[in-house]
mmJSON file of the N, C-alpha and C atoms, coordinates in Angstrom:
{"data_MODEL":{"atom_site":{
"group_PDB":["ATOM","ATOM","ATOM","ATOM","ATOM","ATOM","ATOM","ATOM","ATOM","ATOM","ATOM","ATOM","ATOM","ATOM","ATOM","ATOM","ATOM","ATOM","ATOM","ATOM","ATOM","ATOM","ATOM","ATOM","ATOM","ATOM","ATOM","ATOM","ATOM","ATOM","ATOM","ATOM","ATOM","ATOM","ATOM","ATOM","ATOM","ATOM","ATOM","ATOM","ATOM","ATOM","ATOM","ATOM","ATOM","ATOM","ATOM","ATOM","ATOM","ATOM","ATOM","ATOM","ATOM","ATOM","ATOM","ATOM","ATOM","ATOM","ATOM","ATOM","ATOM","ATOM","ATOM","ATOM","ATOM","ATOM","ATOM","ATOM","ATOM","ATOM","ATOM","ATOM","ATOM","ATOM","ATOM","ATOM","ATOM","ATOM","ATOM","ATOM","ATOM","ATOM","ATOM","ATOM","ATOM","ATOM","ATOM","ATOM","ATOM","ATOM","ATOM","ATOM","ATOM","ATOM","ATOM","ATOM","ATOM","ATOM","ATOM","ATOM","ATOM","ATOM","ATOM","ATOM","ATOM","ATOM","ATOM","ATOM","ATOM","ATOM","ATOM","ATOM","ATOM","ATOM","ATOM","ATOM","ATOM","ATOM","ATOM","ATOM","ATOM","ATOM","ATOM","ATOM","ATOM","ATOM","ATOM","ATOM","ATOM","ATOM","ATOM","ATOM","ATOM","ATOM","ATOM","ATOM","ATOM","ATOM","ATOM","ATOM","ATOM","ATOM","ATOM","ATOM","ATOM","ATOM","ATOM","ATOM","ATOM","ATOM","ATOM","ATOM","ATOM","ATOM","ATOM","ATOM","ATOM","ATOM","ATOM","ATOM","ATOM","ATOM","ATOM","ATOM","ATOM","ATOM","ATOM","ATOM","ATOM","ATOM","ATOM","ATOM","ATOM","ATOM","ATOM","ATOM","ATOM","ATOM","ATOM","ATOM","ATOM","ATOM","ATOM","ATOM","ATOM","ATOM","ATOM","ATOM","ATOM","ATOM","ATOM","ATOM","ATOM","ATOM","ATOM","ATOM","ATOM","ATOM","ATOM","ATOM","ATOM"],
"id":[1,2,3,4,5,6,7,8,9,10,11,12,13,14,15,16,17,18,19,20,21,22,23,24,25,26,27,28,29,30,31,32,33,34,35,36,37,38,39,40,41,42,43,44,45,46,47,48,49,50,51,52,53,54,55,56,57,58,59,60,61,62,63,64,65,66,67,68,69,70,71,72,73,74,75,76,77,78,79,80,81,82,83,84,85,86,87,88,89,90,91,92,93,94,95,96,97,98,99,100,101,102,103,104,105,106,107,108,109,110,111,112,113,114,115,116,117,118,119,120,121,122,123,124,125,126,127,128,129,130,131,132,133,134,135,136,137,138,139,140,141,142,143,144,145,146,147,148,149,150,151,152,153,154,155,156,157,158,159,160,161,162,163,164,165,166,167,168,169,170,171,172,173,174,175,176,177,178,179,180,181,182,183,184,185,186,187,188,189,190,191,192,193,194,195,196,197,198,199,200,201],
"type_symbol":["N","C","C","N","C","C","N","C","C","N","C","C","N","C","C","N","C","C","N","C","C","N","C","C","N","C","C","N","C","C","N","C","C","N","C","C","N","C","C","N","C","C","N","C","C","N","C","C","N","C","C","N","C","C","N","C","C","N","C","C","N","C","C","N","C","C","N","C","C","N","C","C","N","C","C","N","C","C","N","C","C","N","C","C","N","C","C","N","C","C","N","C","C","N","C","C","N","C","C","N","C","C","N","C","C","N","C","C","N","C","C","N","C","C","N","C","C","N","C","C","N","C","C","N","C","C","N","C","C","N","C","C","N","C","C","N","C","C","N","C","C","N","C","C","N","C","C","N","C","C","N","C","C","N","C","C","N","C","C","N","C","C","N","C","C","N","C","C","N","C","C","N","C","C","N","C","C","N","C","C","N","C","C","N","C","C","N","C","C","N","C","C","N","C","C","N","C","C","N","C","C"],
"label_atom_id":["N","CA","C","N","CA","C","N","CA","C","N","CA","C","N","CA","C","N","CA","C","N","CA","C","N","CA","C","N","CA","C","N","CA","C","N","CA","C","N","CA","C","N","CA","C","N","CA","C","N","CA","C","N","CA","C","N","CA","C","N","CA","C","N","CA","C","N","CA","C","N","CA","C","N","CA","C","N","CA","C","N","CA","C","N","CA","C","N","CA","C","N","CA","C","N","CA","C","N","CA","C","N","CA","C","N","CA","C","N","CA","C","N","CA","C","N","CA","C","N","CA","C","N","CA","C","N","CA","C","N","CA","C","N","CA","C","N","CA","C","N","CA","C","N","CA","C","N","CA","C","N","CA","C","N","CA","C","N","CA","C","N","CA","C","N","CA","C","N","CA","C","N","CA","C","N","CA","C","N","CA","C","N","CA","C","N","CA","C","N","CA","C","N","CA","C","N","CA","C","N","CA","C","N","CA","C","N","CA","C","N","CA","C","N","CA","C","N","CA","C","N","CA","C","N","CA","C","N","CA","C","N","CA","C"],
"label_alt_id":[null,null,null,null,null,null,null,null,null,null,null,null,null,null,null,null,null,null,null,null,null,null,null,null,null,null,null,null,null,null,null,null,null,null,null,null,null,null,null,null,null,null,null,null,null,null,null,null,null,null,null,null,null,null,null,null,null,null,null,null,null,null,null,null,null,null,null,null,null,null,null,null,null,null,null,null,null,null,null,null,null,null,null,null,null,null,null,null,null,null,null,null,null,null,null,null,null,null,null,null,null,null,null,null,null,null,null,null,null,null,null,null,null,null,null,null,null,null,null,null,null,null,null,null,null,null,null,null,null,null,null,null,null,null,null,null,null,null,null,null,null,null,null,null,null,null,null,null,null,null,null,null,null,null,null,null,null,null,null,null,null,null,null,null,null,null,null,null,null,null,null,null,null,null,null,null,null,null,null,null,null,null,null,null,null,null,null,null,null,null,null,null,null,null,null,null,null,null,null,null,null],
"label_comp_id":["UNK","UNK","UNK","UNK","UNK","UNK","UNK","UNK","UNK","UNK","UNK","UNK","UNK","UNK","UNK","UNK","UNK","UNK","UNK","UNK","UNK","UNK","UNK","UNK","UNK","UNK","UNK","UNK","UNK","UNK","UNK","UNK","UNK","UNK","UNK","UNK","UNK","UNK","UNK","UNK","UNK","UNK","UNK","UNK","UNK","UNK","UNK","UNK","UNK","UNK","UNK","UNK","UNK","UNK","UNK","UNK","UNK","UNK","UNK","UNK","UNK","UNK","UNK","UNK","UNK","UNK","UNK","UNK","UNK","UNK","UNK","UNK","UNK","UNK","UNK","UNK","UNK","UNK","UNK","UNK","UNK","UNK","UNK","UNK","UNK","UNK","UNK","UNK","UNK","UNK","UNK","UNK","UNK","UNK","UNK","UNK","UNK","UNK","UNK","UNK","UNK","UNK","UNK","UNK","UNK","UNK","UNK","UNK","UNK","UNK","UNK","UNK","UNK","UNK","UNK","UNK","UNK","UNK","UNK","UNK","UNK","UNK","UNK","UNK","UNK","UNK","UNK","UNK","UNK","UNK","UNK","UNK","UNK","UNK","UNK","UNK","UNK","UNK","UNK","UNK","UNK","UNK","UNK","UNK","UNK","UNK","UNK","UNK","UNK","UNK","UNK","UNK","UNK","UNK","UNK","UNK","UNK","UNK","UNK","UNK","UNK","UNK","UNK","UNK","UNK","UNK","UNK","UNK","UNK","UNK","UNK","UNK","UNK","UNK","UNK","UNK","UNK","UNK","UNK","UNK","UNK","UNK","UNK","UNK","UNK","UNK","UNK","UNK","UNK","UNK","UNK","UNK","UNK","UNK","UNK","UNK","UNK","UNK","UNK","UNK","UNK"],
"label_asym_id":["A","A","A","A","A","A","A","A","A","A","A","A","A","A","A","A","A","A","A","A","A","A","A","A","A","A","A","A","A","A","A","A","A","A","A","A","A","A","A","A","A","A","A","A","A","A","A","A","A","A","A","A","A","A","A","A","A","A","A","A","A","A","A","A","A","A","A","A","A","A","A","A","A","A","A","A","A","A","A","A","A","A","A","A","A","A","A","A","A","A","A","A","A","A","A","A","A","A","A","A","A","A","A","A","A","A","A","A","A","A","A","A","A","A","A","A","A","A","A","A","A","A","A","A","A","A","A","A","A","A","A","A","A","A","A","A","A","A","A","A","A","A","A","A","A","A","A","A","A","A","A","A","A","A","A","A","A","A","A","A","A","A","A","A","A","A","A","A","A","A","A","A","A","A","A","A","A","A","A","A","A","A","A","A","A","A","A","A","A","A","A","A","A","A","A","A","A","A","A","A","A"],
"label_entity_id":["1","1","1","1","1","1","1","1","1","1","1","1","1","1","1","1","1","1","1","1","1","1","1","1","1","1","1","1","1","1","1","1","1","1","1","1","1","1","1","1","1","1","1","1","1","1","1","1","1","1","1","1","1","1","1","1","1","1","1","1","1","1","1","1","1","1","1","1","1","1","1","1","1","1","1","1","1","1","1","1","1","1","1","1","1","1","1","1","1","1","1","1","1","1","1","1","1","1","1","1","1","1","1","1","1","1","1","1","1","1","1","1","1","1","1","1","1","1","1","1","1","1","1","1","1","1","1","1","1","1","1","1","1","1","1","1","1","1","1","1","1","1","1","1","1","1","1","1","1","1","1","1","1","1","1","1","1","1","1","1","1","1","1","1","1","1","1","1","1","1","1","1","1","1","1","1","1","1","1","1","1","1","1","1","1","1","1","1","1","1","1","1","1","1","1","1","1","1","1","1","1"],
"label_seq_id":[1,1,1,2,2,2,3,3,3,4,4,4,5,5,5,6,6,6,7,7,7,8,8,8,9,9,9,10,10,10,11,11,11,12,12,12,13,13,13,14,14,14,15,15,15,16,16,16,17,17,17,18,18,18,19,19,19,20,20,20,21,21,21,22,22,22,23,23,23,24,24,24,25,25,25,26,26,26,27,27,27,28,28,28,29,29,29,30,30,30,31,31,31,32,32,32,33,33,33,34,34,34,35,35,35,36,36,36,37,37,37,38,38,38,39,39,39,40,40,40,41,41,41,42,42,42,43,43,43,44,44,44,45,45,45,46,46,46,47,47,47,48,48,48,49,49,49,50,50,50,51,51,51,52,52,52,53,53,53,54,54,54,55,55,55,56,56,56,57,57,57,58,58,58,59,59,59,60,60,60,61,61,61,62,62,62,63,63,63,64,64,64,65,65,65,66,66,66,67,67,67],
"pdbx_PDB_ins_code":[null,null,null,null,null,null,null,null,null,null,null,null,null,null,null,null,null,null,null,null,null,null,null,null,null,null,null,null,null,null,null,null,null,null,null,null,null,null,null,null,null,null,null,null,null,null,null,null,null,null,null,null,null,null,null,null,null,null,null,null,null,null,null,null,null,null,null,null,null,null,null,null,null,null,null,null,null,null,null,null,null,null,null,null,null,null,null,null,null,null,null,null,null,null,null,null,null,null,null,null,null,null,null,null,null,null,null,null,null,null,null,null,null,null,null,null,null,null,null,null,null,null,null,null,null,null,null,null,null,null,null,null,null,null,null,null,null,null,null,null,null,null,null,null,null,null,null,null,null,null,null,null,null,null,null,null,null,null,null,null,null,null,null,null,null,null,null,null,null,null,null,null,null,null,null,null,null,null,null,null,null,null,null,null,null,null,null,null,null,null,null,null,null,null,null,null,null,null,null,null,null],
"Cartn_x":[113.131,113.466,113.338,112.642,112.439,113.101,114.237,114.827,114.288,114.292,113.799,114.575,114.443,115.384,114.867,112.981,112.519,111.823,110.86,110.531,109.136,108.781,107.84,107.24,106.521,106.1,104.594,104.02,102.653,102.521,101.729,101.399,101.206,100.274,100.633,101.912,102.87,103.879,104.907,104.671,105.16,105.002,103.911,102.725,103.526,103.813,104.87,105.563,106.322,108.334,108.471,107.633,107.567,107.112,106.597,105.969,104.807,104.007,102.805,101.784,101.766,101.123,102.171,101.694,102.543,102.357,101.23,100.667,100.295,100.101,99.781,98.304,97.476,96.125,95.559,96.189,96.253,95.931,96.26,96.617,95.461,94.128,92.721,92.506,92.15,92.182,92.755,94.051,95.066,94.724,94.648,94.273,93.218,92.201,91.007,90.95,91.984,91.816,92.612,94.121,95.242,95.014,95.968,95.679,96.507,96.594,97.222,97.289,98.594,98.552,99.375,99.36,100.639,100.176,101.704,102.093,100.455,100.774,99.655,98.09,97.718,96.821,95.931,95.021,94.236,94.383,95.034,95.073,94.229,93.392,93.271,92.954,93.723,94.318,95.372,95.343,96.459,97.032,96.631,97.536,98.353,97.932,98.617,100.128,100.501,101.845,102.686,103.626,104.925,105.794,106.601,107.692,108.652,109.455,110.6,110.51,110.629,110.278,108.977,107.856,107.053,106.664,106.126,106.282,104.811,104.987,104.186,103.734,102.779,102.861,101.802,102.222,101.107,100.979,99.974,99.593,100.788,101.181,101.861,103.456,103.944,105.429,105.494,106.696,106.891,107.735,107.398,108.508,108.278,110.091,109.988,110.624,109.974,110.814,112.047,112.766,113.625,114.615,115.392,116.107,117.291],
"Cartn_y":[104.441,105.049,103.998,104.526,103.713,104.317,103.262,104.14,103.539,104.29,104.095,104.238,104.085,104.046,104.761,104.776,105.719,106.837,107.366,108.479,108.769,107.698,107.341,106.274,105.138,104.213,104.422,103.339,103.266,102.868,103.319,102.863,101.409,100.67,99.222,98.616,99.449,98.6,99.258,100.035,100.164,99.592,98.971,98.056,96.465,96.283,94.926,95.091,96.426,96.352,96.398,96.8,96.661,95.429,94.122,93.134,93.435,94.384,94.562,93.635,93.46,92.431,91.458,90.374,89.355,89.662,89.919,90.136,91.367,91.508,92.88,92.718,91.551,91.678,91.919,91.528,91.722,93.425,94.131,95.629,96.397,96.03,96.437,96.919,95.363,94.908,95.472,95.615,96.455,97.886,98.447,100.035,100.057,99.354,99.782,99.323,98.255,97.545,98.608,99.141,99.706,101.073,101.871,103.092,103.747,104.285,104.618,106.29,106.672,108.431,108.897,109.893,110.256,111.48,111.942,113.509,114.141,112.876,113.774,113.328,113.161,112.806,111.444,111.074,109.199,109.188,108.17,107.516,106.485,105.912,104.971,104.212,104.77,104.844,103.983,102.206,101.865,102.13,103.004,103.981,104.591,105.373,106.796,106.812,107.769,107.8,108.348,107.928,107.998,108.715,110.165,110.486,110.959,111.148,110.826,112.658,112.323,113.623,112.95,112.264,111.834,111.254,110.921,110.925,109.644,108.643,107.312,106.845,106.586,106.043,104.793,103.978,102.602,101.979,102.182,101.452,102.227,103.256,103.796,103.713,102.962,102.927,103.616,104.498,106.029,105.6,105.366,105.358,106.557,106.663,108.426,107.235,108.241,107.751,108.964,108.391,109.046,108.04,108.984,108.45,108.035],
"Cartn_z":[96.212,94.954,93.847,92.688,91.565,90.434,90.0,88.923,87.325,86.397,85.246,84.165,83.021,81.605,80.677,81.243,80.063,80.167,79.528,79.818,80.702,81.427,82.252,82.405,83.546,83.558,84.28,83.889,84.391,86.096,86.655,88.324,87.89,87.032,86.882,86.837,85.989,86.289,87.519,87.837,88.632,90.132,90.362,90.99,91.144,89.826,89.654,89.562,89.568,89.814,91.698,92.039,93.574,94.359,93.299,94.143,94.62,94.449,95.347,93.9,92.892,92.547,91.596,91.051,90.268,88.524,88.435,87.189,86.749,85.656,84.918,85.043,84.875,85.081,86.62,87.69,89.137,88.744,88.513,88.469,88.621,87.935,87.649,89.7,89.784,90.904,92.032,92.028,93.171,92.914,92.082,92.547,92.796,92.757,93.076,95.443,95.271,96.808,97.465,96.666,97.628,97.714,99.123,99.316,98.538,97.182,96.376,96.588,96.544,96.324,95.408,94.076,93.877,93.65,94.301,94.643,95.242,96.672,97.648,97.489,96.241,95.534,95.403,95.624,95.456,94.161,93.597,92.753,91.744,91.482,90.893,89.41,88.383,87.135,87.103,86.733,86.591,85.2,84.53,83.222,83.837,84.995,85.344,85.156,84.483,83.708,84.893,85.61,86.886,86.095,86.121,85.501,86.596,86.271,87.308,88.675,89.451,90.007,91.369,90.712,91.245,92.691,93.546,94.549,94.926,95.155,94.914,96.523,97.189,98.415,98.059,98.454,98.154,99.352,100.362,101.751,102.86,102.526,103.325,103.061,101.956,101.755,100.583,100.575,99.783,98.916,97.507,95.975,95.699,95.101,94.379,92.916,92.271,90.466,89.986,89.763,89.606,87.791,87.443,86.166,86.307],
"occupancy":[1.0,1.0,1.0,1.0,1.0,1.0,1.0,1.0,1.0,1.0,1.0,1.0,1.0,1.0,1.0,1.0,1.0,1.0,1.0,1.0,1.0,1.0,1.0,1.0,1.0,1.0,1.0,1.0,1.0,1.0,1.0,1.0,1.0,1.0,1.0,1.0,1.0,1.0,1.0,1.0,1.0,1.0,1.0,1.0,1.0,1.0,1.0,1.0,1.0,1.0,1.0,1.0,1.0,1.0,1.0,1.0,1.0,1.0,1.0,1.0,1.0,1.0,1.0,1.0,1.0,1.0,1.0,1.0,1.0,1.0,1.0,1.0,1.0,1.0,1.0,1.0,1.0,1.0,1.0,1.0,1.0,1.0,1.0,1.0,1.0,1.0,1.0,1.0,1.0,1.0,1.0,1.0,1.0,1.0,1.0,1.0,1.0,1.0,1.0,1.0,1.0,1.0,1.0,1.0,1.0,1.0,1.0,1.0,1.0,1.0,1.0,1.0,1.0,1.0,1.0,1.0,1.0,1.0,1.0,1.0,1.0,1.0,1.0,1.0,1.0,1.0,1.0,1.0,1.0,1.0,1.0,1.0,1.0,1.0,1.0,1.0,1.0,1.0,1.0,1.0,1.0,1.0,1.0,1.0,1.0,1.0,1.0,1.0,1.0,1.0,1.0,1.0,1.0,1.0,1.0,1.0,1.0,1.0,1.0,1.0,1.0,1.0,1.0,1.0,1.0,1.0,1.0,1.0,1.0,1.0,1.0,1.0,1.0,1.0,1.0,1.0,1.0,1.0,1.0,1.0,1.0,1.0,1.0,1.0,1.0,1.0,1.0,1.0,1.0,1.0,1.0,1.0,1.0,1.0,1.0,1.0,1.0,1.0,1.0,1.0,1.0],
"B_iso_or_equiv":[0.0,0.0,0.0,0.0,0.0,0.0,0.0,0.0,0.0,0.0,0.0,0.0,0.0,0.0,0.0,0.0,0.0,0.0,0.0,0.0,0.0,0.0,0.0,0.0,0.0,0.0,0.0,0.0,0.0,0.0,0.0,0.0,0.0,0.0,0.0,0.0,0.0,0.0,0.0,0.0,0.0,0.0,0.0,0.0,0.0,0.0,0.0,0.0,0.0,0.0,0.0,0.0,0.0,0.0,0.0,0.0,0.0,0.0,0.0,0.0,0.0,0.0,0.0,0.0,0.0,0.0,0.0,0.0,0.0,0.0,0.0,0.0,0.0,0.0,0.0,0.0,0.0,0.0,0.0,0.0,0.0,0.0,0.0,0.0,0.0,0.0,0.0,0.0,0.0,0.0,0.0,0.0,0.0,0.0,0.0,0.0,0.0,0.0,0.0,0.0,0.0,0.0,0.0,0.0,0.0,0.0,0.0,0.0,0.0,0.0,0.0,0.0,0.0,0.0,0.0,0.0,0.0,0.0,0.0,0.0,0.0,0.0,0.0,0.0,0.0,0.0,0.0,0.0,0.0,0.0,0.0,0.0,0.0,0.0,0.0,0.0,0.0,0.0,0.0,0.0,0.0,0.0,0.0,0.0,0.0,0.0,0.0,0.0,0.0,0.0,0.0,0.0,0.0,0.0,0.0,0.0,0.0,0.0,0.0,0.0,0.0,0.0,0.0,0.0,0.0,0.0,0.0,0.0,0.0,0.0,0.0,0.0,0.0,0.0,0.0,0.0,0.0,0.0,0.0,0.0,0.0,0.0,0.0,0.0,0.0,0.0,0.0,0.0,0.0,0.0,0.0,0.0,0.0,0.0,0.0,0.0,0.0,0.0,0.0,0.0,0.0],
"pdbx_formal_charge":[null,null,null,null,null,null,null,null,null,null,null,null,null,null,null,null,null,null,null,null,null,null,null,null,null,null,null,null,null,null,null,null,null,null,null,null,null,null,null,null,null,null,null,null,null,null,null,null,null,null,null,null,null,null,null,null,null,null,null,null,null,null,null,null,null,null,null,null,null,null,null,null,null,null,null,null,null,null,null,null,null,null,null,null,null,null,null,null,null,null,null,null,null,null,null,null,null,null,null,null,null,null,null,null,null,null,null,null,null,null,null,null,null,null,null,null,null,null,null,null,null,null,null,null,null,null,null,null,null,null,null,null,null,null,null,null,null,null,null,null,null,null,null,null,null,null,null,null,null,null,null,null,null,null,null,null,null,null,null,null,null,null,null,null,null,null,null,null,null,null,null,null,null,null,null,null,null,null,null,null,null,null,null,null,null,null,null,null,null,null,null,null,null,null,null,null,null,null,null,null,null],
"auth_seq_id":[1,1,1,2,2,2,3,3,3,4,4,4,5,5,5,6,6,6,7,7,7,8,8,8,9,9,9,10,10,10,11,11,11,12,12,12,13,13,13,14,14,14,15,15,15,16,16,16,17,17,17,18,18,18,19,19,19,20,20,20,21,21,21,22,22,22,23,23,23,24,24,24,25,25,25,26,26,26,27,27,27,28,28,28,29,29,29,30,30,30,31,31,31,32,32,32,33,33,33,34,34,34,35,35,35,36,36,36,37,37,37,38,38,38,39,39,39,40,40,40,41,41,41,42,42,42,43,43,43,44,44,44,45,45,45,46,46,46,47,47,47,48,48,48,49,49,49,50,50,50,51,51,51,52,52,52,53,53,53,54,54,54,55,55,55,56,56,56,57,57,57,58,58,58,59,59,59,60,60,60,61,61,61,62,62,62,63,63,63,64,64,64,65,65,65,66,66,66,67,67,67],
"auth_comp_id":["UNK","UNK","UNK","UNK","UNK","UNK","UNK","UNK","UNK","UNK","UNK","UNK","UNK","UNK","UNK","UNK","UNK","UNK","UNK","UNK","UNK","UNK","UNK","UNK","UNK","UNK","UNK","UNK","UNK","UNK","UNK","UNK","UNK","UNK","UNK","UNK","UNK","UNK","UNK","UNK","UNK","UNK","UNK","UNK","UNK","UNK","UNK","UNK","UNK","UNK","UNK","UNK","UNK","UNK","UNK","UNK","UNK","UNK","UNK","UNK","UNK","UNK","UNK","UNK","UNK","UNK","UNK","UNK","UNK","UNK","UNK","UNK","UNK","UNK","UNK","UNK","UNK","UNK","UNK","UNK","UNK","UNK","UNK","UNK","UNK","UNK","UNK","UNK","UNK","UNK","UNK","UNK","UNK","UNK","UNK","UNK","UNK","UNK","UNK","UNK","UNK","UNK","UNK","UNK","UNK","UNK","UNK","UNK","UNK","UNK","UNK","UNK","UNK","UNK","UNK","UNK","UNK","UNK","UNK","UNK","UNK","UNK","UNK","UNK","UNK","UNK","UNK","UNK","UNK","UNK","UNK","UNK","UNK","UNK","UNK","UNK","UNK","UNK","UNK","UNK","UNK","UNK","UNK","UNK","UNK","UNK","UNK","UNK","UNK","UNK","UNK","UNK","UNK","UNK","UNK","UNK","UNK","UNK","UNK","UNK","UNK","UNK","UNK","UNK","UNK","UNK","UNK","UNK","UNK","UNK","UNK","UNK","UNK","UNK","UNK","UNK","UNK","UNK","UNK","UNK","UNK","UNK","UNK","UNK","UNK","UNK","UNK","UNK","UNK","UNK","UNK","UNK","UNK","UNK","UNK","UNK","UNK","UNK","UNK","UNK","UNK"],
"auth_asym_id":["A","A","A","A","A","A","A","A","A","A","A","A","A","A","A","A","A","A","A","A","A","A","A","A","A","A","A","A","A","A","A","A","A","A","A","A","A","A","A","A","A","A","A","A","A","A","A","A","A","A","A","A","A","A","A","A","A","A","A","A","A","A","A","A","A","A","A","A","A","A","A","A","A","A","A","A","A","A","A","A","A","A","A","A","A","A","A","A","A","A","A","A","A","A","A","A","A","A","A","A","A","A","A","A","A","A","A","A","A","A","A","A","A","A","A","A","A","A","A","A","A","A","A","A","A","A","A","A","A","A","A","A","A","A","A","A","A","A","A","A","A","A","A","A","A","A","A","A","A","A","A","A","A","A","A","A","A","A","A","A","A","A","A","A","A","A","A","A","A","A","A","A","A","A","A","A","A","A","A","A","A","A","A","A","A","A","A","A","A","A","A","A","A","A","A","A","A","A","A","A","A"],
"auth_atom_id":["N","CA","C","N","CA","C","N","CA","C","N","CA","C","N","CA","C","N","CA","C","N","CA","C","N","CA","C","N","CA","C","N","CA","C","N","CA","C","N","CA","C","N","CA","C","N","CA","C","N","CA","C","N","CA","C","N","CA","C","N","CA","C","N","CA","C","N","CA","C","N","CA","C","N","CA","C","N","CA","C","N","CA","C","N","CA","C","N","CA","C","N","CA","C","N","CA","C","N","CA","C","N","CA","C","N","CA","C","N","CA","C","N","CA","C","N","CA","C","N","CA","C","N","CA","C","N","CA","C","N","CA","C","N","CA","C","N","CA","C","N","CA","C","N","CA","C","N","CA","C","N","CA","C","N","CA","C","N","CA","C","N","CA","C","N","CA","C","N","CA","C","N","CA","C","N","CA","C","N","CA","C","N","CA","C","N","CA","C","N","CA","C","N","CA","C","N","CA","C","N","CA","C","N","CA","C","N","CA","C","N","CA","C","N","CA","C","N","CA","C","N","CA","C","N","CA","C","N","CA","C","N","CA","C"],
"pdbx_PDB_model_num":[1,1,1,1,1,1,1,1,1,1,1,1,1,1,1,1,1,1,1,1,1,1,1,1,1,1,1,1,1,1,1,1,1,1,1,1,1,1,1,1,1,1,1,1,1,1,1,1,1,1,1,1,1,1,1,1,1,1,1,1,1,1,1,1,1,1,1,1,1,1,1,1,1,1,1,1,1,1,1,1,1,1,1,1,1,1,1,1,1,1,1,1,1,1,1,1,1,1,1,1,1,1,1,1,1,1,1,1,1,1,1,1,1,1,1,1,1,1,1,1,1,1,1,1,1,1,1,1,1,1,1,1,1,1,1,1,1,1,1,1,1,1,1,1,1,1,1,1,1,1,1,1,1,1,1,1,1,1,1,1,1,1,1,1,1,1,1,1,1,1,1,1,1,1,1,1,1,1,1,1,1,1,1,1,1,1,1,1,1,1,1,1,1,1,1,1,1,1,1,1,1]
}}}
């Protein structure tokens, strides 16, 4: 579970609130390498806007966003 303050975050940063990269520029890079899904879906938009409800799997480990 990923909790948030605002009214949605990006798979980039959400990418670096999890440690799966260090940097915001790493990010290009990691969605294009990782098995990205949200809500079921391949991913690879590190814009893609996360709002709470959402349902995130990155290499097989499951973040939900929540508020």
């Amino acid at each position: 579970m990923i909790k948030i303050d605002t009214e949605f975050i990006t798979l980039g940063q959400l990418l670096k609130m999890t440690d799966w990269i260090s940097s915001g520029g790493e990010a290009k890079f990691a969605v294009k390498e990782l098995k990205i899904t949200v809500n079921g879906e391949k991913e690879d938009r590190r814009g893609r806007k996360l709002y709470p409800g959402d349902q995130i799997s990155i290499e097989d480990k499951r973040y939900t966003i929540e508020r």
